[in-house]
N, C-alpha and C positions, 0 to 999 in steps of 0.2 A: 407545555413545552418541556421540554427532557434536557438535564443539566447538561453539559458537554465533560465527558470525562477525560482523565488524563489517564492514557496505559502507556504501555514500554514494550518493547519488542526482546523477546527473548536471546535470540542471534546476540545479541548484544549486552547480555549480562554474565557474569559467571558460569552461571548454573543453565537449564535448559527443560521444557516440558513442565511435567508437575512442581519440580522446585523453582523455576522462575513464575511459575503462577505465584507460590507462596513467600517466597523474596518480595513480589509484585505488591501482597495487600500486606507483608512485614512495613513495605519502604510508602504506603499509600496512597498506591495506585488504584485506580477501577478497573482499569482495562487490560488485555495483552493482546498483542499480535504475536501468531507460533508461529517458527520454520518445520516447515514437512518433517526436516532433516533428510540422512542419507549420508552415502560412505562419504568422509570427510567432514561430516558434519556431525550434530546430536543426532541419536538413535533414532529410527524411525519413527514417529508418531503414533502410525498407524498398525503397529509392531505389537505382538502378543502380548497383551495384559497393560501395556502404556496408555495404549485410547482413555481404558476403562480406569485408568487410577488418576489420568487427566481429566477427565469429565467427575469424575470424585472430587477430586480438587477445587479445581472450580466450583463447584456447587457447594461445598466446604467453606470456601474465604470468600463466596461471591463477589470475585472477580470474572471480569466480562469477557469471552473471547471476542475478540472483536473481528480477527483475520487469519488466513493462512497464508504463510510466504513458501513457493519454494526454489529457495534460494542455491539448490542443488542444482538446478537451468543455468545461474551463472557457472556453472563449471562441463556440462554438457556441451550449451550452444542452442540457444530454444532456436535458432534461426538455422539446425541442422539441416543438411540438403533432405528433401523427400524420399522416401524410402529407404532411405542407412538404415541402419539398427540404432545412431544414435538419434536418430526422428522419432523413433518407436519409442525409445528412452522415454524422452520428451516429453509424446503426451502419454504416457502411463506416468511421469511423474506427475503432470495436469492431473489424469482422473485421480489419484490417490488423494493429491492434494483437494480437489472439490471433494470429494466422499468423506475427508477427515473434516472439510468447512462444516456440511450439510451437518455429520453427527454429530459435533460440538456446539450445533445451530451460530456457527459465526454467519456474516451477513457476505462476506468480502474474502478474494481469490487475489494475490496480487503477484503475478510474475514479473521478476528484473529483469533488464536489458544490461548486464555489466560485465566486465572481461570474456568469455566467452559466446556472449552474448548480447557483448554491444552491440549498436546501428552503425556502424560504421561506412555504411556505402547506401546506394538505390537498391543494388540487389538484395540485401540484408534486409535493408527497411520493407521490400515487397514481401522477403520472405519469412518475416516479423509476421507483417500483419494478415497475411495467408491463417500461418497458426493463432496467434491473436483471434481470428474470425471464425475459427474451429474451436478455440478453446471458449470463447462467448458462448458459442449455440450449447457446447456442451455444460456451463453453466447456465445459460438458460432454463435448460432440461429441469435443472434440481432448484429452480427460483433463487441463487445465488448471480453478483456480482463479481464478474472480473476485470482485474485494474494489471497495466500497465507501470513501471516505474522505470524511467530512464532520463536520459539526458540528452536529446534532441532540440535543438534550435528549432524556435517557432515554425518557420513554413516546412519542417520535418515533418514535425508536430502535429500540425496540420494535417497534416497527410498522410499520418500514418492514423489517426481517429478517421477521417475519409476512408480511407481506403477499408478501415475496417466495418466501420458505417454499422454498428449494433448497440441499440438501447441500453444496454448491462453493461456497454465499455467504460471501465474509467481511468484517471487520469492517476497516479499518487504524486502528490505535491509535498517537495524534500526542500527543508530550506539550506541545506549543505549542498548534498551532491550536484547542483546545480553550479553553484562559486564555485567546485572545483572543478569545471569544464570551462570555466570563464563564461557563465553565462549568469542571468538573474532569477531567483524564484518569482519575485514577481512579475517578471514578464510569462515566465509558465502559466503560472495561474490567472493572468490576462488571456492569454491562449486557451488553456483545458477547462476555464471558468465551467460552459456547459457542462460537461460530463466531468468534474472531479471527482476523485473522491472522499465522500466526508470524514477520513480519518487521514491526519496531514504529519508527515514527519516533521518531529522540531530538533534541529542539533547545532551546532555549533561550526563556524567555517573548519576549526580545528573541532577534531568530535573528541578528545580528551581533555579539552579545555570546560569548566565549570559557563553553565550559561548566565551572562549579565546585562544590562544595557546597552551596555557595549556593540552587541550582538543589532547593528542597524538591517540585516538582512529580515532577521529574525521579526522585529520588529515591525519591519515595513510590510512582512507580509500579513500581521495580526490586522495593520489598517487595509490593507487589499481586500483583505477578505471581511471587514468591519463591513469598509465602506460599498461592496457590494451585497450584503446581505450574505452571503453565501451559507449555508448551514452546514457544521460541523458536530459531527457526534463524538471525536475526541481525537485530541493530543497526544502522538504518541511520542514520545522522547529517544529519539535513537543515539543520539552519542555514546560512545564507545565506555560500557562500563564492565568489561571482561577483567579488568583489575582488580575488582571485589572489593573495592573503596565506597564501601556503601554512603560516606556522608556525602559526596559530590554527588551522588543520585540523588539522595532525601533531597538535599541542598536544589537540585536542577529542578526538583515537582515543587518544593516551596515557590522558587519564582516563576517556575508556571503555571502556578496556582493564580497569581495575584492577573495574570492576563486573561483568564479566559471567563471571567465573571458577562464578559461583553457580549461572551457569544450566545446562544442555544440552538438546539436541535428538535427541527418541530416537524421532522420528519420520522415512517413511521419506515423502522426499513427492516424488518420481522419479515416482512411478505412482500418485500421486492419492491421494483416499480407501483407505483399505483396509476392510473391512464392520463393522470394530466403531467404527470411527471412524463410519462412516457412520451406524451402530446409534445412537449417541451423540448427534449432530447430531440425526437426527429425532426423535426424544427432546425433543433442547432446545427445538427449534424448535416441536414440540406446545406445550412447556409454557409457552413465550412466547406462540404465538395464543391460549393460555388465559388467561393474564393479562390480555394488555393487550384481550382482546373482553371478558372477564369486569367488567374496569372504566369498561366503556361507551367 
C-alpha cells in the first residue's frame, strides 16, 4: 500500500511552476497539482525552457506532480459553441495541457466548469459533456485520466458522467466549492463515488480561514470516504494562500497530517486503468445511464 500524500495546488500559492514546487517541499508537501497557465494567469508551462527547469525541480525536491489544471477554460468557456475560434481555443488548451501531464508523468488532467465555464443550463451541460467525451478519448490516447470539477447537483451529476460514459472520466471532489453553491460535498461524493477522483481538494468554507475542527464539512467527508473504502492517493489543500503567510499553510498540512493516517492508496495508477478497474467503472457508469434516463 502506497502512503496517501498531502500536495497543494499552485493556482493557489504566491509563487507558480518550479517555485511553487519548491515552496511545496520548503512547507512539506509531497505532492503538487500545476495550472497549464496562460494570458492572465502564470507563464505557460509548456513555454521555452520552463517544462525543463520544472521537471528539474521536481526531481530535485522529489515532489510529486500529481495533475494538470487548466484553469485558463474558466475564462474561455470550455462549453464554447462548435466551431468559433473560441472551441479551437479550448481544446488546443486540452492537448497542451495533456502533453505537459504525459511529460511530467502526472497521472491526472482536470478541467473546471466555473465562471465562464459554468453548467448553468441543459444546453451547457450537453455541450460540456460533448467536449468532456473528446477530451477523454484524447487522454486516452496518452493512458492518462481526465476529471471534471464543478458544481452540479446530483441528478446533473449524473448525467453529465452518463452522458459522457468514458472509463478515464473522473469526478474532483472539493470540500469548499460545493457549500458555496449551497450544496454538500458529501452528497457529491455519494454520486461520483464510482468514477472519483483519487486526489480530493480539502479547503475550508471560507478558503482564507486556517483549517480546524471546526471545519464539519471537511470532516464529514474524511468519514464518507473512510467509510466507503474509497482510495485516495492525496490531499491536496487548496485554500487561498496567494498572501504568502506561509505559517497558515505549514499550519493547514500539520492538521491534515493527523487525518489521513486512515487512509491508503493501494492502487497502481502509473499505467492507467488496470481491466478490473475498468470491469468496475463500466459497470457504474451502466448503472448511472440507468437511473438517471429511467427518471425521465
Amino acid at each position: 500500500m502506497k502512503p496517501v500524500l498531502i500536495g497543494l495546488a499552485d493556482w493557489r500559492l504566491p509563487v507558480s511552476g518550479p517555485d511553487a514546487v519548491r515552496l511545496a517541499a520548503r512547507a512539506g508537501a509531497e505532492g503538487i497539482q500545476l495550472d497549464l497557465g496562460g494570458p492572465g494567469k502564470a507563464p505557460w508551462l509548456d513555454s521555452t525552457g520552463r517544462l525543463q527547469t520544472l521537471s528539474t525541480v521536481l526531481a530535485e525536491t522529489g515532489v510529486k506532480p500529481l495533475a494538470v489544471s487548466a484553469n485558463l477554460l474558466n475564462d474561455i468557456g470550455l462549453a464554447a459553441e462548435k466551431g468559433t475560434l473560441a472551441s479551437k481555443n479550448v481544446r488546443n488548451v486540452i492537448r497542451r495541457a495533456l502533453d505537459v501531464a504525459v511529460t511530467l508523468r502526472a497521472s491526472l488532467v482536470f478541467l473546471p466548469s466555473f465562471r465562464n465555464s459554468a453548467i448553468e443550463s441543459l444546453s451547457v451541460l450537453a455541450r460540456t459533456a460533448e467536449v468532456l467525451q473528446w477530451a477523454c478519448s484524447e487522454a486516452s490516447k496518452r493512458g492518462l485520466l481526465l476529471a471534471t470539477e464543478n458544481v452540479l447537483d446530483s441528478k446533473q451529476l449524473q448525467q453529465l458522467i452518463a452522458s459522457v460514459d468514458a472509463t478515464n472520466l473522473r469526478v474532483i471532489l472539493d470540500t469548499g466549492n460545493p457549500l458555496a453553491a449551497g450544496l454538500s460535498p458529501v452528497e457529491v461524493l455519494r454520486v461520483a463515488a464510482p468514477v472519483l477522483a483519487q486526489q480530493v481538494h480539502i479547503k475550508s468554507a471560507d478558503d482564507k480561514k486556517q483549517l480546524s475542527n471546526d471545519e464539519a464539512a471537511v470532516l464529514e467527508t474524511f468519514e464518507e470516504l473512510e467509510s466507503r473504502h474509497i482510495p485516495v492517493e492525496a490531499f491536496v489543500l487548496e485554500n487561498d494562500y496567494r498572501d504568502g503567510v506561509h505559517a497558515r499553510l505549514k499550519t493547514d498540512i500539520l492538521w491534515l497530517r493527523k487525518y489521513i493516517t486512515r487512509f491508503s492508496n493501494n492502487l497502481d495508477l502509473s499505467s492507467g486503468l488496470n481491466k478490473p478497474s475498468q470491469i468496475i467503472l463500466n459497470d457504474a457508469i451502466k448503472e448511472t445511464r440507468l437511473k438517471y434516463f429511467s427518471q425521465g
